[in-house]
Backbone bond lengths (Angstrom), bond angles and torsions (degrees), N, CA, C in turn:
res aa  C-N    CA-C-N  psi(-1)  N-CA   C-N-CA  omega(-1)  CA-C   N-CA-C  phi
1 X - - - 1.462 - - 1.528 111.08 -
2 X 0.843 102.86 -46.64 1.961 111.60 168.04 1.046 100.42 -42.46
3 X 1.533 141.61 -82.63 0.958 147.86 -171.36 1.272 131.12 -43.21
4 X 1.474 130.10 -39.33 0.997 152.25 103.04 1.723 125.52 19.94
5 X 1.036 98.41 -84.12 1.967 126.69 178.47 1.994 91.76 -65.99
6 X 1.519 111.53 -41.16 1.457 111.52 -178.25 1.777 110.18 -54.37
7 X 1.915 96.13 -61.42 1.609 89.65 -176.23 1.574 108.92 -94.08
8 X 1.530 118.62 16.07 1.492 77.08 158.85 1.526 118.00 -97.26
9 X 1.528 98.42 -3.99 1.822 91.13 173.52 1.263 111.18 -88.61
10 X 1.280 125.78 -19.76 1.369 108.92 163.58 1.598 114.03 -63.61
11 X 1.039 127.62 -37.58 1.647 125.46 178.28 1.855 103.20 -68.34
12 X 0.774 115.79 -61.70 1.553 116.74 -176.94 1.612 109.75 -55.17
13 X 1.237 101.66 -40.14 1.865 104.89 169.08 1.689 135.21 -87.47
14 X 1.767 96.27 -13.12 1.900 85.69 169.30 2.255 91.01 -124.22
15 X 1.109 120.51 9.35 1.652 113.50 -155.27 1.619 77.54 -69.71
16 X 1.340 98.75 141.02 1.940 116.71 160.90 1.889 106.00 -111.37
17 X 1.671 112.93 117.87 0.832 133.49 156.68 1.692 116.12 -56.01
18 X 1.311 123.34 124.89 1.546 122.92 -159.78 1.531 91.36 -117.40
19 X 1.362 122.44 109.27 1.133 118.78 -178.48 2.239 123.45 -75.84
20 X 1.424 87.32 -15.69 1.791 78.52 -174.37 2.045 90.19 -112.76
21 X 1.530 105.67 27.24 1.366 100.02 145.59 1.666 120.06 -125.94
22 X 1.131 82.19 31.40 2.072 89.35 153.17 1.853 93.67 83.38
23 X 1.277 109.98 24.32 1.604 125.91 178.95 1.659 115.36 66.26
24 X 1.336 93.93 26.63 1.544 109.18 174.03 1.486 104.15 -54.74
25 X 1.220 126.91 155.97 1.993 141.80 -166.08 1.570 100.80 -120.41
26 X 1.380 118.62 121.07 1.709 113.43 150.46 1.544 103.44 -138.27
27 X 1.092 115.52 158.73 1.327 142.10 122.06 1.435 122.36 -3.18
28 X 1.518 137.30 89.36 0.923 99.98 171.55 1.602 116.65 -129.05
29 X 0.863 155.25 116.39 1.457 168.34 157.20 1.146 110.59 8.30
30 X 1.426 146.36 118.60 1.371 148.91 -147.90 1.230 118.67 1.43
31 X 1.665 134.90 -13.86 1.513 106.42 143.03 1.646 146.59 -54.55
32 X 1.460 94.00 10.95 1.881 109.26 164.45 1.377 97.97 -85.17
33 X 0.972 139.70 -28.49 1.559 156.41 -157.95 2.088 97.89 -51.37
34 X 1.468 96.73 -51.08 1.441 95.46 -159.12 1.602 99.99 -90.62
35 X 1.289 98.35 146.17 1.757 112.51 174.58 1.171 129.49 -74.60
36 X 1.523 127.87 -179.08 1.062 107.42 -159.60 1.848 91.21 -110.03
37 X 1.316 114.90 -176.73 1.647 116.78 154.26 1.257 90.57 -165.46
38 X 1.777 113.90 151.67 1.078 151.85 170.85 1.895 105.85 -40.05
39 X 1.660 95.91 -67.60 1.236 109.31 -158.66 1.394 104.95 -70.82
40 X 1.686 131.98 12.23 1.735 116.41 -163.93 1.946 79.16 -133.46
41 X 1.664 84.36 152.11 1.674 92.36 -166.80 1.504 95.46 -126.16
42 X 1.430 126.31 17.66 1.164 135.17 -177.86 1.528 99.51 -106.88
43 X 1.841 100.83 140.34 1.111 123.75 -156.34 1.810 111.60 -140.72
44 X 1.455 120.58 147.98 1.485 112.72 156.00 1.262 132.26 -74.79
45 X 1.187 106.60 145.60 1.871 96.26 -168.84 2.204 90.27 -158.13
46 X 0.856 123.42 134.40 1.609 138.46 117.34 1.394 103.66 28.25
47 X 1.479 127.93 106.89 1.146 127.87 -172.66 1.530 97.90 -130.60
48 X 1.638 127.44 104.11 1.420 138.45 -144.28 1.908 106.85 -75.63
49 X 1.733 97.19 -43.82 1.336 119.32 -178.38 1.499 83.71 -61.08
50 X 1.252 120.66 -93.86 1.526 129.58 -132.80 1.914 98.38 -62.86
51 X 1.066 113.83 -23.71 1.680 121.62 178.60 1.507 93.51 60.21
52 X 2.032 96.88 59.42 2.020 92.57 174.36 1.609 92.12 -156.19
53 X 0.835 115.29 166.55 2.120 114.50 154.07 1.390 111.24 -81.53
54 X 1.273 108.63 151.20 1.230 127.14 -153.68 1.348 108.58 -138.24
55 X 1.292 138.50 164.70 1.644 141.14 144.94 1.117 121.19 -175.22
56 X 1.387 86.94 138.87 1.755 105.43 -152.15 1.806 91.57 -98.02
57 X 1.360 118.98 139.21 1.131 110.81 168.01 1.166 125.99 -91.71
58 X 1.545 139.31 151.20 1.414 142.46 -145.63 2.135 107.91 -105.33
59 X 1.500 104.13 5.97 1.131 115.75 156.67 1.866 107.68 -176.13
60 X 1.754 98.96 -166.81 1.365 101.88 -160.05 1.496 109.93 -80.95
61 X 1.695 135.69 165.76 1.356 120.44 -172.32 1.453 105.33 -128.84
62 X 1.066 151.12 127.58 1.618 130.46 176.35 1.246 85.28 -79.26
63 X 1.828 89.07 159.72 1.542 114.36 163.94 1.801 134.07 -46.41
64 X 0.970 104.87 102.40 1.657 122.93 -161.96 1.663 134.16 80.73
65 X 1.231 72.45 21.60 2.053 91.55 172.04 1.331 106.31 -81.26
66 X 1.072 125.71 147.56 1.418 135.16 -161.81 1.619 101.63 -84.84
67 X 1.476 130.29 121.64 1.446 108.41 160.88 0.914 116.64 -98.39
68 X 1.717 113.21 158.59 1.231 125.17 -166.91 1.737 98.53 -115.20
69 X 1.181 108.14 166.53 1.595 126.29 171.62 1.149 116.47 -133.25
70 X 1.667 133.39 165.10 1.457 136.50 139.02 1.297 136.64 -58.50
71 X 1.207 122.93 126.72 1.616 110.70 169.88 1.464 106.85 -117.23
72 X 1.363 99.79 28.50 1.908 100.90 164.53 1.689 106.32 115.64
73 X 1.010 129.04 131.78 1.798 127.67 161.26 1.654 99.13 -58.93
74 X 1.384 92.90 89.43 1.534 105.24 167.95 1.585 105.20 -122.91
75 X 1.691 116.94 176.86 1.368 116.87 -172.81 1.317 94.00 -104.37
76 X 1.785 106.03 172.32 1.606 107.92 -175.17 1.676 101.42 -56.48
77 X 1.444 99.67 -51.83 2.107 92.12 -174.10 1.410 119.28 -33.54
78 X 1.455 126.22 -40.81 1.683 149.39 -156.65 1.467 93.97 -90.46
79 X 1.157 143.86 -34.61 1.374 148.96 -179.67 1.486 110.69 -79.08
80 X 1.559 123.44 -49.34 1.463 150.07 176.61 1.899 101.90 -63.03
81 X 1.467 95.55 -54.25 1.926 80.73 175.62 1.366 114.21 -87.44
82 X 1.252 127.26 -10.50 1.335 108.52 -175.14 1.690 114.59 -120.36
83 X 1.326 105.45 3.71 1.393 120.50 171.78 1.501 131.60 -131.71
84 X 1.583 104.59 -19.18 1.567 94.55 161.49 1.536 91.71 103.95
85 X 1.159 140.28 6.66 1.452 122.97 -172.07 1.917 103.77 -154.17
86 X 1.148 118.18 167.60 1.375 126.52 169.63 1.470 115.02 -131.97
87 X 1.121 128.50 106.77 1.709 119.37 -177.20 1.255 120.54 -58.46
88 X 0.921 135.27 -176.02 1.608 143.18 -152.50 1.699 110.65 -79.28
89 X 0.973 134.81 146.37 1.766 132.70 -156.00 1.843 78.87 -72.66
90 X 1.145 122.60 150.26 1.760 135.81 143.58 1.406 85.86 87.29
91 X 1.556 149.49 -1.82 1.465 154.22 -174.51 1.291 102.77 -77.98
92 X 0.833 118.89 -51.00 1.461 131.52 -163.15 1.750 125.22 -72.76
93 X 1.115 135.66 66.65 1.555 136.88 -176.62 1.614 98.08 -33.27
94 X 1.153 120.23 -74.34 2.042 132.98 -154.34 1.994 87.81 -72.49
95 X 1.071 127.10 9.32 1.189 123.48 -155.42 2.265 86.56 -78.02
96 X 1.405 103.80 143.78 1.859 103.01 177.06 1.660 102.29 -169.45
97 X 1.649 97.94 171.83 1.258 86.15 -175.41 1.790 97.68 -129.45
98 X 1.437 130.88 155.99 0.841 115.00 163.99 1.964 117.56 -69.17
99 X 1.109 88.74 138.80 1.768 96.62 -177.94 1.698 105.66 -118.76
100 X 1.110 110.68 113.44 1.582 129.25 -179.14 1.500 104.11 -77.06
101 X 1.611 125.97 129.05 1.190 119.58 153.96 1.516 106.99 -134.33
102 X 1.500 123.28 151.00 1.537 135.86 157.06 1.176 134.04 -122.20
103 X 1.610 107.01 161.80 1.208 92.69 -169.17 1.374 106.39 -87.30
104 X 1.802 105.02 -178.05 2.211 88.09 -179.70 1.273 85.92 -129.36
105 X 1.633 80.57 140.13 1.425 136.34 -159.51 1.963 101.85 -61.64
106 X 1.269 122.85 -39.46 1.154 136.34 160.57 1.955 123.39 -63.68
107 X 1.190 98.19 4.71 1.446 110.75 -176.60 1.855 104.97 -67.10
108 X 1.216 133.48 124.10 1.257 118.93 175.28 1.447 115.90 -71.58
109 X 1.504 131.60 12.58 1.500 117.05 153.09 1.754 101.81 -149.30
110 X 1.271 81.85 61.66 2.075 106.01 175.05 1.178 85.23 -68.62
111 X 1.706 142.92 -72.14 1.197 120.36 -171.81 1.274 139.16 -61.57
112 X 1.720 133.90 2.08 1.155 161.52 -177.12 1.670 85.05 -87.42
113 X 0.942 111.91 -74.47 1.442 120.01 -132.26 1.960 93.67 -88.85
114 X 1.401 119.36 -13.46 1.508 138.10 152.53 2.028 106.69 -66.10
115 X 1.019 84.75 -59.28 2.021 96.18 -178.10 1.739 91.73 -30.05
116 X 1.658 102.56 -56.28 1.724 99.97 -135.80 1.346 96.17 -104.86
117 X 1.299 136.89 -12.96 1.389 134.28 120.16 1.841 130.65 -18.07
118 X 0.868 95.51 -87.39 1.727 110.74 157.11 1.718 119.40 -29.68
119 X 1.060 99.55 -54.11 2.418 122.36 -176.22 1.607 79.75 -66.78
120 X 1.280 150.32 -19.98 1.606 145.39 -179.67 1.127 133.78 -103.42
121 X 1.292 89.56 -8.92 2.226 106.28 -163.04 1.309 115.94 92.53
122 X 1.312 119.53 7.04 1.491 110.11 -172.01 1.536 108.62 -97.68
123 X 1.534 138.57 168.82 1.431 131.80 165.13 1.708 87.44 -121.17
124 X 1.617 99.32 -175.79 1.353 133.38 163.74 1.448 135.86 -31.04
125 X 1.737 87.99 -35.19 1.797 107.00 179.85 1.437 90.81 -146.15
126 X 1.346 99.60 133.64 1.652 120.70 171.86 1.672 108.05 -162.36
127 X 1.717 76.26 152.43 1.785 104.77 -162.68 1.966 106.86 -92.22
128 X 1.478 106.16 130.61 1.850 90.81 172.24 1.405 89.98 -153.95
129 X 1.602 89.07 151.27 1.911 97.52 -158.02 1.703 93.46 -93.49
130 X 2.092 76.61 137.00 1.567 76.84 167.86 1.817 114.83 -130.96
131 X 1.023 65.69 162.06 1.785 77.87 -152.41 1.826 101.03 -103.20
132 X 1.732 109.48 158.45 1.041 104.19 171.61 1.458 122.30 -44.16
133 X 1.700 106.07 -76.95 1.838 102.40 160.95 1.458 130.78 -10.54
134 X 1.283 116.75 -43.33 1.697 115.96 174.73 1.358 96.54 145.26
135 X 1.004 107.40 -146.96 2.022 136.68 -158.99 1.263 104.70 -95.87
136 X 1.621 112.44 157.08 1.647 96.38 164.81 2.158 77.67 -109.88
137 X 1.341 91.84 162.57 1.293 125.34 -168.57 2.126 100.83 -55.45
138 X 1.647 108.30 -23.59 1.277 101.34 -167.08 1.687 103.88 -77.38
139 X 1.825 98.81 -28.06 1.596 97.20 168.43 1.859 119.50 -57.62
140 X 1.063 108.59 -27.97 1.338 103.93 179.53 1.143 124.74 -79.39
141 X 1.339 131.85 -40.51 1.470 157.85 128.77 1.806 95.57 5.91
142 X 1.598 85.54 -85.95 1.857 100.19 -167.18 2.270 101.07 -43.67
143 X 1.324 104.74 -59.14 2.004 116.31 163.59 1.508 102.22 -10.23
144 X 1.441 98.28 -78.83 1.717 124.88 -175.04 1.668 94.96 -33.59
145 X 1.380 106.91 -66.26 1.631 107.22 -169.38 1.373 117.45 -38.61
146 X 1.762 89.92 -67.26 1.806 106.15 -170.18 1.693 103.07 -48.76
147 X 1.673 122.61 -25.36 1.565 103.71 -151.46 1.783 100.60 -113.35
148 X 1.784 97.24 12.04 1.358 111.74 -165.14 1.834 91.76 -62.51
149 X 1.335 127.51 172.93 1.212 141.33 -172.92 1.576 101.33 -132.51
150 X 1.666 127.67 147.20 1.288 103.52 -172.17 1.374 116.06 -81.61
151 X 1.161 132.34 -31.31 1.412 125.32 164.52 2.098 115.47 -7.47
152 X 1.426 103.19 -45.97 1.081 116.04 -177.56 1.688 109.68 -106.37
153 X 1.725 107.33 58.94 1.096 93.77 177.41 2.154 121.21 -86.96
154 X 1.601 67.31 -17.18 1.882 87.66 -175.53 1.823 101.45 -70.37
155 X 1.140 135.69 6.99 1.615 138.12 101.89 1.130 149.42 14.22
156 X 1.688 105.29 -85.56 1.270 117.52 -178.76 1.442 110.40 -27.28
157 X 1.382 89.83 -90.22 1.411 104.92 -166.80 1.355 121.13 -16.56
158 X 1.051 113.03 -53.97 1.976 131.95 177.40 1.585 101.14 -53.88
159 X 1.368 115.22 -52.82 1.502 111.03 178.63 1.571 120.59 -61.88
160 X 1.343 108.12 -34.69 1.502 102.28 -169.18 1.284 113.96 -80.00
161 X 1.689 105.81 -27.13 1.414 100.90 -179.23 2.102 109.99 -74.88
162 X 1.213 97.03 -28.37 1.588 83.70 -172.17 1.630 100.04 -86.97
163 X 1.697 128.06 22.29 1.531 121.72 -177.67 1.682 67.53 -112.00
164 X 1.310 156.50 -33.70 1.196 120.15 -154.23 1.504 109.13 -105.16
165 X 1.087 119.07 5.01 1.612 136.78 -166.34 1.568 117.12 38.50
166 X 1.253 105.22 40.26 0.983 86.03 174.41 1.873 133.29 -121.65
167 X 1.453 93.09 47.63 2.122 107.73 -156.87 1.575 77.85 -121.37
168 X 1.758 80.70 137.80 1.589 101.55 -179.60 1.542 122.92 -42.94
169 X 1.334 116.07 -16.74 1.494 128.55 169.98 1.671 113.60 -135.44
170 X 0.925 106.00 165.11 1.398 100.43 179.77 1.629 95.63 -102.33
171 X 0.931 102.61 137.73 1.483 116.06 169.64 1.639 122.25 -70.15
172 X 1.039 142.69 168.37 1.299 147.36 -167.85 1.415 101.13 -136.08
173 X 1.632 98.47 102.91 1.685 136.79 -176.72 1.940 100.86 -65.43
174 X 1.045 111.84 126.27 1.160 106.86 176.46 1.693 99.96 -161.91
175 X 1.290 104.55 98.98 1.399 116.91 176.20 1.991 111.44 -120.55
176 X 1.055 140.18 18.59 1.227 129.66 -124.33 2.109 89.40 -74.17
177 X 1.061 118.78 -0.92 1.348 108.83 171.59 1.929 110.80 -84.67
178 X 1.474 108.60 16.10 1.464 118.47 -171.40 1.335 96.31 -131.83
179 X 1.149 121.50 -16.72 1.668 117.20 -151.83 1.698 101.21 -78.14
180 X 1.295 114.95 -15.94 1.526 125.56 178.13 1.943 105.48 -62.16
181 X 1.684 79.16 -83.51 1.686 78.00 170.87 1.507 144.74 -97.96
182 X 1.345 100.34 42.90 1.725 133.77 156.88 1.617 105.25 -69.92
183 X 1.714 104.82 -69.44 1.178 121.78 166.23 1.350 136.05 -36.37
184 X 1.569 116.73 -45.04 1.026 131.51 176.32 1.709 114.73 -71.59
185 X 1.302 94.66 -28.61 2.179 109.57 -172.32 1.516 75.60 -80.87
186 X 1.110 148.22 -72.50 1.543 136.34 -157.38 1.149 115.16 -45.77
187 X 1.404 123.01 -48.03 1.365 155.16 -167.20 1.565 93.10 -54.34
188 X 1.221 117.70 -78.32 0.825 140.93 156.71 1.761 124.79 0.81
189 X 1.372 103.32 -80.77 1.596 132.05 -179.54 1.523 84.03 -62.79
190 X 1.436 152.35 -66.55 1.356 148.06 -142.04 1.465 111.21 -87.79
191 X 1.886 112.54 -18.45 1.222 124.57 150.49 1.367 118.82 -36.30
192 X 1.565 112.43 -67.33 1.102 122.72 -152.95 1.317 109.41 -92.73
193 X 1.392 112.35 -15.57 1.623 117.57 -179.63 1.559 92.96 -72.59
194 X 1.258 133.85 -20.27 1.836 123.22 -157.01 2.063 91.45 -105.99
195 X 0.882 100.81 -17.54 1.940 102.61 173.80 1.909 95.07 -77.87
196 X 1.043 113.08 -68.48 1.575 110.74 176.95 1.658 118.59 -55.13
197 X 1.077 118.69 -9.43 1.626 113.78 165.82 1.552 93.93 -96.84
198 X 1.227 111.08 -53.56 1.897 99.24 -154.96 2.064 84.05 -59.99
199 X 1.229 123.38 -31.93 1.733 102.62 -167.99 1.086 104.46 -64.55
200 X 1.650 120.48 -30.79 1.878 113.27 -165.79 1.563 99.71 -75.32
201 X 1.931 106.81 -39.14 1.327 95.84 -171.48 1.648 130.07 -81.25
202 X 1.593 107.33 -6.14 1.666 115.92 144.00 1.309 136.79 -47.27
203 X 1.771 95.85 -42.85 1.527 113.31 -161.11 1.517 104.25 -78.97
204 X 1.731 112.87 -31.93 1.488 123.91 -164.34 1.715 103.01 -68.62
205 X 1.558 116.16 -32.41 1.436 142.00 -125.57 2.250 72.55 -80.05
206 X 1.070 92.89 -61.34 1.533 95.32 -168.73 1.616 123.00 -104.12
207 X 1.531 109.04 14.53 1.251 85.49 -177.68 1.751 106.95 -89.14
208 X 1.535 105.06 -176.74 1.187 109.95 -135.19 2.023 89.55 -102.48
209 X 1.424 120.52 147.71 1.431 107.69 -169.50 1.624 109.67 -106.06
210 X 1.050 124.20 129.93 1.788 138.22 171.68 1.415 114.45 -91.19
211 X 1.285 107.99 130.39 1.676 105.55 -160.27 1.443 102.85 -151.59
212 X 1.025 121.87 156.70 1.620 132.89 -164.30 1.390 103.22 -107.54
213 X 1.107 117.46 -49.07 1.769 142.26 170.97 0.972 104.49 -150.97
214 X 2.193 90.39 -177.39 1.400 105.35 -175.43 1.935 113.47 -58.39
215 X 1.150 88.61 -68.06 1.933 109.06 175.09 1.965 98.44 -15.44
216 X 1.278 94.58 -62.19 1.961 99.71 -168.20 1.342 99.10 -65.90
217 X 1.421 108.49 -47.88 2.023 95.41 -171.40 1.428 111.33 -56.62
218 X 1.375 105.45 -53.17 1.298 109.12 172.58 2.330 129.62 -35.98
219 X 1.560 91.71 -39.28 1.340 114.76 171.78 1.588 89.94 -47.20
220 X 1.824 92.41 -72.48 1.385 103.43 -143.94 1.540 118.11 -36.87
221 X 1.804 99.88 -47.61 1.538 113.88 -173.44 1.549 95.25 -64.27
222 X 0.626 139.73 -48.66 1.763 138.03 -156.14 1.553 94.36 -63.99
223 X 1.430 116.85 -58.82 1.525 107.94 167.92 1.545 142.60 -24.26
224 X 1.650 80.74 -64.27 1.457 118.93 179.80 1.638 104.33 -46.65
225 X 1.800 117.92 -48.11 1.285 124.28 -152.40 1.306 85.12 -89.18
226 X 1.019 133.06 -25.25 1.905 121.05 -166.38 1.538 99.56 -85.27
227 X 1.433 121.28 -29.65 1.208 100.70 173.11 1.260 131.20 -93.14
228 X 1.567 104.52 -4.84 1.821 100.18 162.54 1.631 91.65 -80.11
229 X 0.900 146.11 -28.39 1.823 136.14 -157.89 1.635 91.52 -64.56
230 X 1.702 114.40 -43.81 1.190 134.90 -167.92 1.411 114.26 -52.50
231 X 2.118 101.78 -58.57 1.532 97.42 -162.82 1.831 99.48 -87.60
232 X 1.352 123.65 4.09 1.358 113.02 -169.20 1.672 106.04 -108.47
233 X 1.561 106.84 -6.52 1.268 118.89 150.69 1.714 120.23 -45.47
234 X 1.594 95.57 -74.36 1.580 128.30 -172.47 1.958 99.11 -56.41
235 X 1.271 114.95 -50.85 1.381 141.59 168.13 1.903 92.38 -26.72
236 X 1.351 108.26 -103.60 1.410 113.90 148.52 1.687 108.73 29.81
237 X 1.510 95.03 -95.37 1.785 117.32 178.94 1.229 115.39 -51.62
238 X 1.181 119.42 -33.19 1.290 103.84 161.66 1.454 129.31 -100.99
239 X 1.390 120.77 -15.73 1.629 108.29 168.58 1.833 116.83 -71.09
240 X 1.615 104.65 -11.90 1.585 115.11 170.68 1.000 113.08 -83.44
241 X 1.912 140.28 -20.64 1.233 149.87 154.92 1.251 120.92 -56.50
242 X 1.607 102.39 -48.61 1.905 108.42 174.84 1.393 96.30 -70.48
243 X 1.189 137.14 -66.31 1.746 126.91 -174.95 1.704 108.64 -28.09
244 X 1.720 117.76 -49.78 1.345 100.57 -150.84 2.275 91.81 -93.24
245 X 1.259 100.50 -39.70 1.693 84.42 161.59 1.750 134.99 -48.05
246 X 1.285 119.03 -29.46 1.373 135.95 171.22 1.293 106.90 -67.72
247 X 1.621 113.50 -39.79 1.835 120.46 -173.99 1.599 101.59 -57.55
248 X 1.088 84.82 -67.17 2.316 113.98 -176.85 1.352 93.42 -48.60
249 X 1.098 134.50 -61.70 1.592 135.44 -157.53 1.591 95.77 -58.89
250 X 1.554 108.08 -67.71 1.451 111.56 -173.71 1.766 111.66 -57.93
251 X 1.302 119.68 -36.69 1.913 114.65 179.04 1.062 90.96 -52.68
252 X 2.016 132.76 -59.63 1.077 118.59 -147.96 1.569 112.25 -64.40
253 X 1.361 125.34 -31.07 1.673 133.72 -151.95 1.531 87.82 -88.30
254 X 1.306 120.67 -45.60 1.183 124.77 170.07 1.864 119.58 -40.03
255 X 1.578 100.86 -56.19 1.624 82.73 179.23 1.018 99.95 -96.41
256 X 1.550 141.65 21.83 1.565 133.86 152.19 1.600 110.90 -45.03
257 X 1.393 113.97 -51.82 1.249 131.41 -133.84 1.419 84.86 -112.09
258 X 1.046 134.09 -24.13 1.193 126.91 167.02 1.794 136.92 -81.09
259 X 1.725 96.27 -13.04 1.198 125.75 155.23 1.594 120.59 -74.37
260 X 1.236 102.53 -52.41 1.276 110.11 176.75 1.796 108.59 -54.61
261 X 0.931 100.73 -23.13 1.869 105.53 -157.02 2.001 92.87 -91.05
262 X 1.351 90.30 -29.71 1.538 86.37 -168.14 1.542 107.54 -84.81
263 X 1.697 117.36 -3.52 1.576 119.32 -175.21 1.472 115.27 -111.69
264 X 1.603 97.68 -9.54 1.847 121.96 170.55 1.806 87.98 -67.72
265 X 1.521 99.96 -90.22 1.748 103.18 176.89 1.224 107.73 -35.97
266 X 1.300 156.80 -51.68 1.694 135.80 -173.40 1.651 103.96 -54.68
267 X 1.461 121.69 -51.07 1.355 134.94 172.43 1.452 113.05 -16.40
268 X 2.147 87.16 -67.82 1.164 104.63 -145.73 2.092 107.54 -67.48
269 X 1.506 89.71 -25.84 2.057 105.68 -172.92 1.399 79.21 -85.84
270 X 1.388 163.62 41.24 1.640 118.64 166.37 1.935 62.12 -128.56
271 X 1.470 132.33 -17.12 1.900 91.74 -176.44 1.591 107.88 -105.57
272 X 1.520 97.81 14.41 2.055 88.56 167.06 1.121 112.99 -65.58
């Protein structure tokens, strides 16, 4: 089993994906050597002439500057399990977090809106990355479902397929009598996702470390630190998610009330 846990992290931590061999994986001999960075989009790949790997760098380097490479637009988590490291907090562009939402179980057509979930590949609870930039559109989709009302059950269907992406086109979501409390269920879920990091990342702050030796303690802390680097990364994504849902929520209530105010006053001049 040692042995085992040895090469598969060595394979998962130096293997180079070869993109113009159909994403075939090898081994390659001090081209594991170079690191990765966010900002370089240059990669190793299969060089047909030379019958070797190759990589071209994506700008110029002075003499003893470190080069950097790609190991793919992955998020800090995807870098952390399969490489051992987390890049720098705000470094990271592809950087996201998975964001869990469900439906509730007390819903009077939870099983409707489970049925047509399910007829797609989807279950009850599902994960969609969110990224600084925002949402992808299937998270909103799945919102629409959970906050659907049954009146609108002839719905579903339309929602689940554009939360699971998987219809030859994407359809064009247009609920704006939902779009309030879509927002608010997100709002919501990203609430509670930032109470469960700040508790782990309180709880991590002091607990106390058990160690066999130096070598393991040493592990341990190095662990320990990549995964607060990790969740206060992800942390991040979502207190910049709650900022821009709170913005939207409040414009919208804002010109609610400002509509309302402007059809009170029409009221109020058509009975002088």
């Amino acid at each position: 089993m040692e042995n085992f846990r040895w090469s598969f992290g060595i394979l998962f931590s130096r293997l180079v994906r070869l993109e113009s061999m159909d994403g075939k994986v090898a081994l390659v001999p001090w081209a594991d050597m170079l690191n990765h960075s966010p900002e370089v989009d240059a990669f190793l790949d299969y060089d047909k002439s030379s019958q070797g790997i190759v990589f071209t760098t994506d700008r110029s380097y002075q003499p003893g500057e470190q080069v950097f490479i790609s190991y793919g637009k992955k998020s800090s988590g995807e870098l952390l399990l399969s490489y051992g490291f987390v890049p720098k907090e705000g470094t990271n562009p592809n950087d996201s977090v998975e964001f869990l939402v469900s439906l509730n179980k007390s819903d009077e057509c939870y099983k409707e809106k489970l049925q047509a979930l399910k007829k797609h590949g989807l279950s009850e609870s599902e994960s969609f990355p969110l990224r600084v930039t925002g949402w992808p559109v299937e998270l909103m989709a799945y919102a629409f479902l959970v906050v659907s009302p049954p009146e609108m059950i002839q719905c579903f269907e339309e929602m689940a397929v554009a939360a699971s992406n998987k219809g030859s086109s994407k359809p064009a979501l247009n609920y704006p009598e939902l779009d309030e409390e879509a927002l608010q269920f997100i709002l919501d879920c990203c609430e509670s996702s930032i109470k469960k990091y700040t508790k782990y990342l309180e709880g991590a702050k002091g607990s106390a470390e058990v160690s066999i030796n130096t070598k393991q303690a040493n592990r341990t802390l190095l662990l320990k630190q990549l995964a607060r680097d990790l969740c206060i990364s992800e942390r991040r994504i979502l207190y910049r998610s709650q900022y821009i849902l709170r913005r939207r929520l409040r414009d919208m209530r804002a010109g609610g009330e400002l509509k309302a105010l402007s059809l009170f006053t029409g009221l109020r001049n058509l009975f002088k």
